[in-house]
C-alpha positions in Angstrom: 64.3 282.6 277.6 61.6 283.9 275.5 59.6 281.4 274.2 60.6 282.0 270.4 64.4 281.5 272.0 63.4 278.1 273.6 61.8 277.2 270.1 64.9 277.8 268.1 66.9 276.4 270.2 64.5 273.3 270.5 64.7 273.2 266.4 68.2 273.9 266.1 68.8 270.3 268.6 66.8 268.5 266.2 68.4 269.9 262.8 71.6 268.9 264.9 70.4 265.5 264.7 69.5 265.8 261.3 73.0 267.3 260.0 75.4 265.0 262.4 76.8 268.3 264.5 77.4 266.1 267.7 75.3 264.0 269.5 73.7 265.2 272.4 72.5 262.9 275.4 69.0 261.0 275.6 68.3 263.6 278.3 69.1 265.9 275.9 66.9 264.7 273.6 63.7 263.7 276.3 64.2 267.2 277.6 64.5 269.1 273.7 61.2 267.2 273.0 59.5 268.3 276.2 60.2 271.9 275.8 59.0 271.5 272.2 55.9 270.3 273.0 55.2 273.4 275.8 56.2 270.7 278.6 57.5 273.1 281.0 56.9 271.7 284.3 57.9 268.0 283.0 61.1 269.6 282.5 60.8 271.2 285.8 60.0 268.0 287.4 62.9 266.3 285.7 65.9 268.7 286.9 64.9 270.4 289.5 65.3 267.6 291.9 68.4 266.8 290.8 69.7 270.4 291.7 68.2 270.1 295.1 70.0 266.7 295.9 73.0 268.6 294.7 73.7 266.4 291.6 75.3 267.6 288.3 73.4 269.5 285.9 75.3 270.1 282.7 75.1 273.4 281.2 72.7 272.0 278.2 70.4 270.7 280.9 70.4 274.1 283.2 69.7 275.8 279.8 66.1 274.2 279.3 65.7 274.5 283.3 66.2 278.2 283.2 64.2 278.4 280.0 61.1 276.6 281.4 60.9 278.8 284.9 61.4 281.7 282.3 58.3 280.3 280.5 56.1 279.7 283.7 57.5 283.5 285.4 58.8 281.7 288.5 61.5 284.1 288.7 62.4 283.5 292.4 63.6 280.5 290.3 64.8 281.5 287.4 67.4 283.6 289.1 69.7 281.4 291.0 69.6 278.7 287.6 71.0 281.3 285.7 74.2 282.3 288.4 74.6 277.9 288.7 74.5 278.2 284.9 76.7 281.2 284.5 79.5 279.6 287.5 79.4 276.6 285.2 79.7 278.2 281.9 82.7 279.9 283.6 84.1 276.9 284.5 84.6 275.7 280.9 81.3 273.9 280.4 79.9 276.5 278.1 79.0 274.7 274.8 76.1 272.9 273.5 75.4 272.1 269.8 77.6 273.6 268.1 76.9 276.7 270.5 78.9 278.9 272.7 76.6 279.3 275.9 78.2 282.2 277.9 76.1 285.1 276.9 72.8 283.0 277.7 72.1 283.9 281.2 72.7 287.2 280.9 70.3 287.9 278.6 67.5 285.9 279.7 68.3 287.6 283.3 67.8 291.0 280.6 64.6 289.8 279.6 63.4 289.0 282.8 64.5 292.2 285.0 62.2 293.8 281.9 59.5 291.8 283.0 59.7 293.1 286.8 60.1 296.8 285.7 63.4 297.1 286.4 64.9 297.9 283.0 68.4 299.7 284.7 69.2 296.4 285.6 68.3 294.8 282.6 70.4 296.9 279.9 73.6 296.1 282.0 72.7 292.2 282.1 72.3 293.2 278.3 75.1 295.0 278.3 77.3 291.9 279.7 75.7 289.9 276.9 77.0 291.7 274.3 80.1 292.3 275.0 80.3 288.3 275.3 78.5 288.0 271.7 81.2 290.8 270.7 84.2 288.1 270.9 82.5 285.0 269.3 81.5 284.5 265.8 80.0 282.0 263.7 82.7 279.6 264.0 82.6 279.3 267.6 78.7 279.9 267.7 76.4 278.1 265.4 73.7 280.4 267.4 75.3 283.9 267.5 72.4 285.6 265.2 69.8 284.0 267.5 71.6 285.3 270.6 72.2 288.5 269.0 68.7 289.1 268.4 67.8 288.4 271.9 70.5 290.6 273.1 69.9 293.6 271.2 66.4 293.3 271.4 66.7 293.8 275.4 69.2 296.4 274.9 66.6 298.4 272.5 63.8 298.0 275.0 66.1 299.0 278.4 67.4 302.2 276.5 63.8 303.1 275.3 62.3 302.6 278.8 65.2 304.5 280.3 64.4 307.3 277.8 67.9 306.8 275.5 66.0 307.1 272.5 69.8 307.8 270.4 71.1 304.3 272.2 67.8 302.5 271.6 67.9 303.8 267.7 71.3 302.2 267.8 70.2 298.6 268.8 67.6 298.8 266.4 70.3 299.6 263.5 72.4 296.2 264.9 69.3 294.7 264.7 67.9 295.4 260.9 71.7 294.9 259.8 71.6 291.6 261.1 71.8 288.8 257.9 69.0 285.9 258.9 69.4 284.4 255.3 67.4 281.3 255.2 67.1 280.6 258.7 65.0 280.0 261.2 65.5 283.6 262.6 63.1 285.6 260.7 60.2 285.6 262.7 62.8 286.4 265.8 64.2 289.4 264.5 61.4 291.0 262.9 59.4 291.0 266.3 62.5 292.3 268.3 62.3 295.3 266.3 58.3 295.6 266.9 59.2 295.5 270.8 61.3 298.1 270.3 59.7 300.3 268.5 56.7 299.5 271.0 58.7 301.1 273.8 59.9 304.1 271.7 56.1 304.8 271.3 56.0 304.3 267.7 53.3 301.2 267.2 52.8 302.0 263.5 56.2 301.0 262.7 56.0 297.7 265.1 52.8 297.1 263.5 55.0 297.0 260.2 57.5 295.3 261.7 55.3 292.5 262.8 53.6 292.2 259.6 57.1 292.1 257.2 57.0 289.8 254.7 60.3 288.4 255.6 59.3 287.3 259.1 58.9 283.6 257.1 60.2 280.9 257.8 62.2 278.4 254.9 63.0 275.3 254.1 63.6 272.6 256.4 63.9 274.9 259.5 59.5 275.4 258.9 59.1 271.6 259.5 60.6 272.3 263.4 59.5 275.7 264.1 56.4 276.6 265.8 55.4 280.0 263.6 51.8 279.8 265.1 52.3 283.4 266.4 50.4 282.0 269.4 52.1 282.8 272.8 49.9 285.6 274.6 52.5 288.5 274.7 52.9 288.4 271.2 49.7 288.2 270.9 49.2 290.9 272.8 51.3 292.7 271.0 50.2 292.6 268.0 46.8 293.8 269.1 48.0 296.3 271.0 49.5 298.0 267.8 46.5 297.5 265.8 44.7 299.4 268.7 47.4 301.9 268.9 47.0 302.9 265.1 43.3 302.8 264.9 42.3 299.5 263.3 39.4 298.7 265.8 37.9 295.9 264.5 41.2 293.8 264.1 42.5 294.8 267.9 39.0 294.3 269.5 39.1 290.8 267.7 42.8 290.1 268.9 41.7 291.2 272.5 38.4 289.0 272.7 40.9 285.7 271.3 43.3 287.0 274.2 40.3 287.1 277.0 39.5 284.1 275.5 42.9 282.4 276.6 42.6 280.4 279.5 46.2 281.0 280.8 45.5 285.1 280.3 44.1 285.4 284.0 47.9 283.8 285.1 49.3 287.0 283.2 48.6 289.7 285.2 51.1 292.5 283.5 48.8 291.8 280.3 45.6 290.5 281.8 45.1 294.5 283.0 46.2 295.8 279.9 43.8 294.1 277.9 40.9 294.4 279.6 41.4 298.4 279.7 41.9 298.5 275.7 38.6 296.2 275.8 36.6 298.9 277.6 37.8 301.8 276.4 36.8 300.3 272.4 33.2 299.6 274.5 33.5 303.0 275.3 33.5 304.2 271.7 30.7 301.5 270.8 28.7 303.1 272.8 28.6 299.8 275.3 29.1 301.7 278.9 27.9 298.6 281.1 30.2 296.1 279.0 33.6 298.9 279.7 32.5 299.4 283.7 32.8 295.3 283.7 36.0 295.2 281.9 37.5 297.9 283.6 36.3 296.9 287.3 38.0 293.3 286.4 41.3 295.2 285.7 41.0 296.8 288.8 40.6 293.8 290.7 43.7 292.1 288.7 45.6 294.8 289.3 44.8 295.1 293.2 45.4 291.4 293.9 48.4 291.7 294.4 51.2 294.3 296.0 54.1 294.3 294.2 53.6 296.1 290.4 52.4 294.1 287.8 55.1 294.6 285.4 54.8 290.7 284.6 55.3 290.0 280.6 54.9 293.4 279.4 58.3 294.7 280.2 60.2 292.4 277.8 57.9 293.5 274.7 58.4 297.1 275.1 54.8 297.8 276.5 54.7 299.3 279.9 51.4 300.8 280.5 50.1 302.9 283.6 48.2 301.2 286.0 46.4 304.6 287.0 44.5 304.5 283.7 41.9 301.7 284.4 40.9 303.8 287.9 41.1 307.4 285.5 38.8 305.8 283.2 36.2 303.4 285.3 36.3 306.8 287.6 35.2 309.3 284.8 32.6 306.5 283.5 31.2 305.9 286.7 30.5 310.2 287.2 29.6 310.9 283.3 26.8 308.0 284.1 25.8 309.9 287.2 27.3 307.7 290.1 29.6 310.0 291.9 30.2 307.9 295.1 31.2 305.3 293.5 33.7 307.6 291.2 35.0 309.0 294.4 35.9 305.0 296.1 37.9 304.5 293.2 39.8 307.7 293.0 40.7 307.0 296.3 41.4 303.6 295.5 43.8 304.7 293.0 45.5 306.6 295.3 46.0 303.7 297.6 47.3 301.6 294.6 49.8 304.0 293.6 51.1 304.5 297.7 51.7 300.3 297.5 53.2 300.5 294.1 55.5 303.2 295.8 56.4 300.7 299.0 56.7 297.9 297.5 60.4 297.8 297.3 60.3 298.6 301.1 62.4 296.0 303.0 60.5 296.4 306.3 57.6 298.4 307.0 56.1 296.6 310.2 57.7 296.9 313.8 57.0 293.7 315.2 58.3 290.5 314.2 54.9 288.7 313.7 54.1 291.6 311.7 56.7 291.4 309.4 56.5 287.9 309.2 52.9 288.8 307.9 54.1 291.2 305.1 56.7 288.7 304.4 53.9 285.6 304.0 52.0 288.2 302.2 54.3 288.7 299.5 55.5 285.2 299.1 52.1 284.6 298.2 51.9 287.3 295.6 54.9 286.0 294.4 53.4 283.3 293.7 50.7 284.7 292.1 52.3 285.5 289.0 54.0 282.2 288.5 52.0 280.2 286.4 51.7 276.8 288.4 51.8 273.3 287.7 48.7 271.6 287.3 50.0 268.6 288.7 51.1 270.5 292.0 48.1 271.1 294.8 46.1 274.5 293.9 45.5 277.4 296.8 47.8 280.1 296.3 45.2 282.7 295.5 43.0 281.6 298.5 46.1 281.7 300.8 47.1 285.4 300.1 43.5 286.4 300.3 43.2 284.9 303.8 47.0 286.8 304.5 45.3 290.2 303.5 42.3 289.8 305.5 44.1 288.5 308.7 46.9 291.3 308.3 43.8 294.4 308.1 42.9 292.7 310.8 45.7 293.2 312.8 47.2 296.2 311.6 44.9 298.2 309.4 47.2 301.3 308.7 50.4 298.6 308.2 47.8 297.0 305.8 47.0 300.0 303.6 50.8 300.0 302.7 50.7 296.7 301.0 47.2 296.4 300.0 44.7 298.9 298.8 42.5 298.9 301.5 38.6 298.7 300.8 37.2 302.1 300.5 33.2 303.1 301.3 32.5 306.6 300.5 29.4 306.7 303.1 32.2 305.3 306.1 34.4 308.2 305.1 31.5 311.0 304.9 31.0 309.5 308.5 34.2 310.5 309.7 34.0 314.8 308.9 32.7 317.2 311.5 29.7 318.4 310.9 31.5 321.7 310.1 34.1 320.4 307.2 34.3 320.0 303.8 36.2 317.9 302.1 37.5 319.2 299.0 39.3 316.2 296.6 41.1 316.4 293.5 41.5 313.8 290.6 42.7 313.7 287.1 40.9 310.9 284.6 42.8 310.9 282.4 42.8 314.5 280.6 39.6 315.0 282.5 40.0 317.1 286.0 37.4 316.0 288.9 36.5 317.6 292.2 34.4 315.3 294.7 33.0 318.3 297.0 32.2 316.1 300.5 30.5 316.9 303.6 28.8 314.5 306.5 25.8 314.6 304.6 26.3 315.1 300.4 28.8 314.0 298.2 28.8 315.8 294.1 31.5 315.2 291.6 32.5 318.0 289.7 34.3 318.0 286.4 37.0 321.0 285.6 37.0 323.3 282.7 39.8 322.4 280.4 43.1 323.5 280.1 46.6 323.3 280.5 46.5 323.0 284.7 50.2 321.8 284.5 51.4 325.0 282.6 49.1 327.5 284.7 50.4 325.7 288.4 54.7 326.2 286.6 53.3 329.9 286.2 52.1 330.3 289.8 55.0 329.0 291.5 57.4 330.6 289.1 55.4 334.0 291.0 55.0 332.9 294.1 58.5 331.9 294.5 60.1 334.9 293.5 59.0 338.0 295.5 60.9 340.9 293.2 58.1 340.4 290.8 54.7 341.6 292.7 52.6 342.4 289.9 52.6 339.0 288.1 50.8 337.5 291.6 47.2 338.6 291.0 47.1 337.2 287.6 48.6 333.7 288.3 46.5 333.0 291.4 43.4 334.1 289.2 44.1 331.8 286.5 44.2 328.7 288.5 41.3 329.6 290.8 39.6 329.9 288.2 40.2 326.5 287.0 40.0 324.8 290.2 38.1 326.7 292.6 35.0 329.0 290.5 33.9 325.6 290.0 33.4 324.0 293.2 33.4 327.5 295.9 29.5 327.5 295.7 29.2 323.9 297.3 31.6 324.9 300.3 29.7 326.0 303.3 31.5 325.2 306.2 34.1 326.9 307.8 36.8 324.6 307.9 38.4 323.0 304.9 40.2 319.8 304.0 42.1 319.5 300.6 43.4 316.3 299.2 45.6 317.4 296.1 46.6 315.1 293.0 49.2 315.3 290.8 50.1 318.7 289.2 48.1 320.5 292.2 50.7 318.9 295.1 52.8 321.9 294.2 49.7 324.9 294.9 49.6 326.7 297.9 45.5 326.4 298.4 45.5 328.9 301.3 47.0 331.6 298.2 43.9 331.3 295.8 41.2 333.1 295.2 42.2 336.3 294.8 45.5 338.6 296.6 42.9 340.3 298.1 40.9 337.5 299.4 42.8 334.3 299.7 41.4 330.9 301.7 43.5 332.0 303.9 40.4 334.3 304.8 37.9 332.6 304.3 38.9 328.8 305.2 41.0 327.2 308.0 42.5 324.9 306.0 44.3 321.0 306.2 45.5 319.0 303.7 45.5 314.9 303.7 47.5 312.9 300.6 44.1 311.1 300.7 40.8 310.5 302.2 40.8 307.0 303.8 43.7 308.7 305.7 40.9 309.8 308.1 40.7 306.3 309.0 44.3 306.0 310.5 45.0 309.6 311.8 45.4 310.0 316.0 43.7 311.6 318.0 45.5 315.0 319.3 47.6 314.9 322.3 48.9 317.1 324.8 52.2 318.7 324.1 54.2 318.0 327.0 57.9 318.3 326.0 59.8 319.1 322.5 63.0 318.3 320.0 64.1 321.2 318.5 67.1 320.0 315.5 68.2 323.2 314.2 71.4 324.2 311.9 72.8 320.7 311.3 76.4 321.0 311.1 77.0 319.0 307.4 80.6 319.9 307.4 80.7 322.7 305.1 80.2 326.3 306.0 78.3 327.1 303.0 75.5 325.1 304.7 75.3 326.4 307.6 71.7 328.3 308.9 72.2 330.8 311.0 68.1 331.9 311.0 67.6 328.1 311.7 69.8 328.7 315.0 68.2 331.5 316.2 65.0 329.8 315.0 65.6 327.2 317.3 66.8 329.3 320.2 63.6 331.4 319.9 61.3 328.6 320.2 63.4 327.1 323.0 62.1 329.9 325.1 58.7 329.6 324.3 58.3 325.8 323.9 57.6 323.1 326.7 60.6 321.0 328.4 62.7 322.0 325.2 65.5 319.6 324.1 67.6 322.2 321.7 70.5 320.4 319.6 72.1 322.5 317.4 75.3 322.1 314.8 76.7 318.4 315.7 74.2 317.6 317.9 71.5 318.1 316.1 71.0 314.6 314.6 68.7 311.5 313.3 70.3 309.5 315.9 67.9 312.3 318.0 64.7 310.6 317.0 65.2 307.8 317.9 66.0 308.1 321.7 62.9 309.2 323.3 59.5 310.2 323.0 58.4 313.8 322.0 55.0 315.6 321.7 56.5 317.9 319.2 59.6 317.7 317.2 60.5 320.9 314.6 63.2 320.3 312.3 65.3 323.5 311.0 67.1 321.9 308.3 68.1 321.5 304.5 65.9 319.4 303.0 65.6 318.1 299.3 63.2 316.4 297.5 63.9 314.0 294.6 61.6 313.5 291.7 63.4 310.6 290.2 63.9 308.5 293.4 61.6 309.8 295.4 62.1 307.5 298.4 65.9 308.8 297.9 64.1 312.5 299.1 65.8 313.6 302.6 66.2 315.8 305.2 69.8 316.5 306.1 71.4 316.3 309.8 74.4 316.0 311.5 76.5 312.7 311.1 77.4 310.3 313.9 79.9 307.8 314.2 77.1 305.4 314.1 74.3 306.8 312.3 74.9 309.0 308.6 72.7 312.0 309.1 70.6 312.0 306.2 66.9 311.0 306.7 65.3 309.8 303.8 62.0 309.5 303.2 62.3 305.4 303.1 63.8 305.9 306.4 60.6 307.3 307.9 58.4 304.0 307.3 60.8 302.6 309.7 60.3 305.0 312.3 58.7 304.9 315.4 57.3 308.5 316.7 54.8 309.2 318.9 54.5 313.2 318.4 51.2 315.1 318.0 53.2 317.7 315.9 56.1 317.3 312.9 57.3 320.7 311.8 59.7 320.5 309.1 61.3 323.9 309.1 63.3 323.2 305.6 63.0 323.5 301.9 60.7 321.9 299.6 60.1 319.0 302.3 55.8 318.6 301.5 56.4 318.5 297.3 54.9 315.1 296.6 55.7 313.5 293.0 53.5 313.9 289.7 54.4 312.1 287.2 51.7 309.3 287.6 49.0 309.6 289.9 50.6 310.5 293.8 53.0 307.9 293.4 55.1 309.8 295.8 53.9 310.7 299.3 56.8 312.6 300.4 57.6 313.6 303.9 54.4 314.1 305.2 52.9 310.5 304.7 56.0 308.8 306.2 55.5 310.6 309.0 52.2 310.1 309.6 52.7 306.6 309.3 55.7 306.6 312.0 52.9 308.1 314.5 52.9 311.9 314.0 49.5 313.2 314.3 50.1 316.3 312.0 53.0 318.1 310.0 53.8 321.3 309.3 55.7 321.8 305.7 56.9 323.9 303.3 56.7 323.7 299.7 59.3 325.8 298.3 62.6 327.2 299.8 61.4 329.2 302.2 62.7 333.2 303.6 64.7 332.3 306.9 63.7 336.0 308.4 60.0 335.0 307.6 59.7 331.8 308.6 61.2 332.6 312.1 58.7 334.8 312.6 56.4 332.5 311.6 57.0 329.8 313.5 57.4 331.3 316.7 53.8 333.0 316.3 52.3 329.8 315.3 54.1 328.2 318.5 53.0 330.9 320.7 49.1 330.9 319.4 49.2 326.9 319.6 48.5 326.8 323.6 45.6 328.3 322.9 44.1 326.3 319.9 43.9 323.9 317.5 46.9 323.5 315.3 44.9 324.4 312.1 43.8 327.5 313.5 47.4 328.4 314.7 48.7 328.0 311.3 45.8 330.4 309.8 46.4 333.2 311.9 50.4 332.5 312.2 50.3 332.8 308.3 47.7 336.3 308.7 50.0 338.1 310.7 53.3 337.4 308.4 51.0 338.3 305.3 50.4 341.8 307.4 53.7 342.4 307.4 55.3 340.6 304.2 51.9 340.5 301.5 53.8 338.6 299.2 52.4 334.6 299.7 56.3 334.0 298.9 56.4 334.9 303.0 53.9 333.3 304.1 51.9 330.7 301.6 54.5 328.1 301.8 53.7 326.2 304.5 51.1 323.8 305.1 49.4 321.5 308.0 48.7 317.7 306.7 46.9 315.6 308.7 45.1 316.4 312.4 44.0 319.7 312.3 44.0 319.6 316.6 
């Protein structure tokens, strides 16, 4: 229950009393009077007990329960209230001052699915609301504008953040044609439509919206209605519009009354938010030391804890990127001459968006006491964002500290899945050969960065500008499609020139490591330069999905044996690979102790059942933007196990191979849209306990890749895997020039 729900409710009990519409209970009233006067946990401590010793609560009772956990963001609470509430409501007792209840959990559930990012969810408890709300009408419920409002309001904000913009148009139309008259509902409805229009993107009209003259309040209803505009995420809201629409000096005010707020810090999916609008209105004052605080305190709200803070913000339409508080302390920190410190928190983003990523990941550790850990761990996090009683013993924060530390303790890689892990840019200089470079890409914000990294010197380098994301589309649209030779040279020339001119001067070793970001997941790096001279020359190259990797990677291993899955039967002949069968039969013959399985045989049951130094998959594989944890490689079913491997599936894995070649399409693309939120195959399977993969990043020629693989396998008893791959790739490029033969695949992690 929104807090402006509770309120009305709160004031329609009392003008209840006023006008003779029944008489309620002197619970009723004790608890009406409570939750008027911001008493959340005395209504807490009231019921709460009385649900645990398994006495009745009536529905009128469960409905200021469920609206103080809502209050307080204890939703590991709020949840099973709302099904008690709803199984009662079913059961007939679904009325309470003149009001029909039954649409009431739903949307409050609405509300707070919006608050833990989960807006799919909400619209369909939204959905269920309405359809209630579509059957009643003002004789049967003296509250059905107040519900509406609440019920459309969620609708609106689910559809905008599920990119309906026609369906969330359509709630606000319900909305605006709803008659308030001389109620108590003004303020209500007016700021539903602001939340709205917040999460269509359109602040000037919430800004309007907020400020309409009819958001008053009249007559007797002003006497009982708390119109303070005081509760921080409308607060919040309203300076987030001003700041949106360019009235500085009003936002900057509402933001330093916010940080002002005691209870703020308790709010961590605004307490990040407004700190970052803080520094970046520092930034324009010219105040640099002022926006580094602010934005290293969002930071740290934002890291203390594992699940996404989506807290609060969801419900008002505003559902900022995390990624911009490390895009902006990051380019502060170089443009005032600091580049290590620039390069810790780029890495640090990337570690923030991997846990964001795994967060919804069931079980990640393979022992017991470790998962007991994770599950401690997040209990306390929970926790976290539940604002707590101040009559109840204090530790929370202390105990999940002491959880993190004792769990990097234990299991430091296990830990860098829930945590961000610390990061020191000297620790991870110390861990390159004397002859690598490590070669890392960031975007702040519009603003590309390359950190250039050796043993021994670190520089940040900032990119020309320019539309990277068009000019990478451009080079894969070439490189992908072989019938069009003479549009190659260009396309690689552009982007080199973007990414590479810049930084080739600093590189003067011979091997190269590349950690990618965003947009530049999708470039072959051993294709650039020019057609003529390509890295692939000049570089033997590796890629990592991020630095601190180093710190968990394997040491190489001898390859004594081998699991070749090749041509998956999937039940339809259309799928069938007959290069990936011969493919597999090839490297049979040239592979140690080979365990082929082809068609029905050839499994994820397979990798389970024994240890292999080297496992090569020949396979269809697909890679899913939307759901990225939903991207899989696809084998043969069992009668036990389905055969497609997702990449959620991987985390769960336990390998032990010094070598993962996945032999299949598009298996290394990593996701974009955010900041390498998505680590695809490759860093699933280095966390199941491969040393290395080999990948492809686009559908790859069957003829080609054969040959390919079967030199690369040939030349790797005599070398390291990185070199393998350089050469492998040389000698298809002699026969095929086109990089669509030979560019697509790549070796993440140990390059021996």
């Amino acid at each position: 229950m929104s807090s402006r729900t509770g309120q009305r409710l709160r004031a329609g009990l009392l003008l209840c009393l006023l006008t003779s519409c029944g008489m309620p209970s002197v619970l009723d009233i004790n608890l009406a009077r409570m939750a008027q006067k911001q008493e959340h946990f005395a209504v807490i401590r009231t019921l709460q007990p009385k649900l645990d010793r398994h006495e009745p609560v009536p529905s009128s009772q469960l409905m200021f329960l469920a609206g103080a956990y809502s209050e307080t963001r204890n939703y590991a609470r709020l949840f099973p209230v709302c099904d008690q509430w709803q199984t009662q409501i079913e059961g007939g007792d679904n009325r309470m001052f003149g009001g029909e209840l039954s649409a009431m959990p739903h949307f409050m559930r609405a509300n707070a699915l919006l608050d833990l990012g989960d807006p799919l969810q909400a619209l369909k408890q939204a959905q269920a609301a309405r359809a209630i709300l579509a059957r009643q009408d003002y004789a049967t419920n003296n509250f059905l504008v107040s519900f509406s409002i609440d019920t459309e309001s969620a609708l609106g904000v689910a559809q905008a953040l599920l990119h309906h913009p026609r369906e969330a148009e359509e709630a606000l139309a319900r909305l605006e044609a709803l008659d308030i008259g001389a109620s108590i509902n003004g303020p209500e409805k007016y700021t539903a439509i602001a939340r709205v229009q917040v999460a269509l993107g359109r602040f000037d009209r919430a800004l309007a919206a907020l400020q309409d003259p009819r958001a008053e309040y009249h007559g007797l209803a002003s006497l009982f209605y708390d119109n303070t505009f005081q509760t921080i995420p409308l607060a919040f809201l309203q300076a987030k519009c001003q700041f949106e629409t360019g009235r500085l000096a009003e936002a900057k005010a509402g933001y330093d009354r916010l940080l002002a707020q005691p209870h703020l810090a308790e709010v961590g999916g605004l307490h990040w938010p407004v700190l970052l609008d803080r520094a970046k209105i520092a930034v324009r004052e010219g105040q640099d030391a002022l926006a580094e605080d602010l934005l290293r305190k969002s930071v740290t709200v934002i890291e203390a804890q594992r699940a996404s803070i989506g807290t609060e913000a969801g419900r008002i339409g505003f559902v900022g990127d995390k990624q911009a508080c490390y895009q902006e302390l990051t380019a502060l920190l170089v443009r005032t001459g600091r580049p290590g410190a620039a390069f810790e928190f780029a890495e640090r983003a990337k570690g923030r968006a991997l846990v964001d990523l795994l967060a919804s990941q069931k079980r990640l550790a393979r022992t017991a006491d470790l998962d007991q850990a994770v599950a401690s761990l997040g209990e306390a996090d929970r926790e976290l964002t539940t604002i707590h009683d101040p009559a109840a013993p204090a530790g929370t924060r202390g105990i999940a500290l002491t959880l993190r530390t004792d769990l990097v303790r234990k299991a430091p890689e296990l830990a860098s899945l829930v945590s961000v892990p610390e990061v020191s840019a000297p620790a991870l200089q110390a861990r390159l050969a004397p002859d690598e470079t490590l070669l890392e890409y960031y975007a702040a914000g519009s603003q590309w960065l390359a950190f250039v990294v050796t043993r021994d010197a670190l520089a940040a380098v900032p990119l020309p500008a320019g539309d990277l994301n068009a000019t990478v589309l451009r080079l894969r649209q070439t490189l992908t499609d072989p019938r069009r030779p003479q549009a190659v040279g260009p396309a690689i020339e552009a982007l080199s020139r973007m990414i590479l001119d810049p930084v080739q001067a600093r590189i003067r070793t011979e091997k190269l490591i590349i950690v990618p970001h965003g947009v530049l997941h999708y470039v072959p790096f051993c294709a650039l330069g020019s057609p003529e001279a390509p890295l692939l020359d000049r570089f033997t190259l590796r890629i990592l999905p991020s630095a601190t990797v180093l710190a968990f990677l394997k040491p190489g291993r001898p390859i004594e044996n081998a699991l070749i899955l090749g041509d998956p039967d999937l039940g339809d002949p259309a799928l069938d690979l007959p290069f990936a069968r011969e493919e597999g039969q090839a490297l049979a013959r040239i592979l140690p102790r080979p365990d082929l399985r082809l068609g029905k045989a050839a499994t994820a049951e397979a990798l389970q059942g024994g240890r292999y130094g080297l496992i090569h998959l020949a396979a269809h594989g697909h890679f899913d933007e939307a759901r990225p944890l939903d991207s899989a490689l696809f084998l043969a079913d069992t009668a036990r196990t389905p055969g497609t491997l997702r990449v959620s599936d991987l985390y769960r894995l336990d390998l032990d191979a010094d070598l993962v070649t996945l032999s299949a399409c598009e298996t290394a693309l990593s996701s974009v849209s955010s900041g390498d939120d998505v680590v695809g195959f490759t860093r699933g399977l280095l966390y199941a306990g491969s040393r290395s993969i080999l990948s492809s990043l686009w559908q790859v020629d069957d003829e080609s890749t054969k040959e390919l693989m079967v030199d690369f396998y040939t030349r790797l008893a005599g070398q390291d895997k990185a070199g393998a791959l350089r050469q492998a790739q040389q000698a298809v490029r002699a026969r095929h020039p086109h990089p669509y033969y030979w560019a697509a695949f790549m070796l993440t992690g140990n390059a021996r």
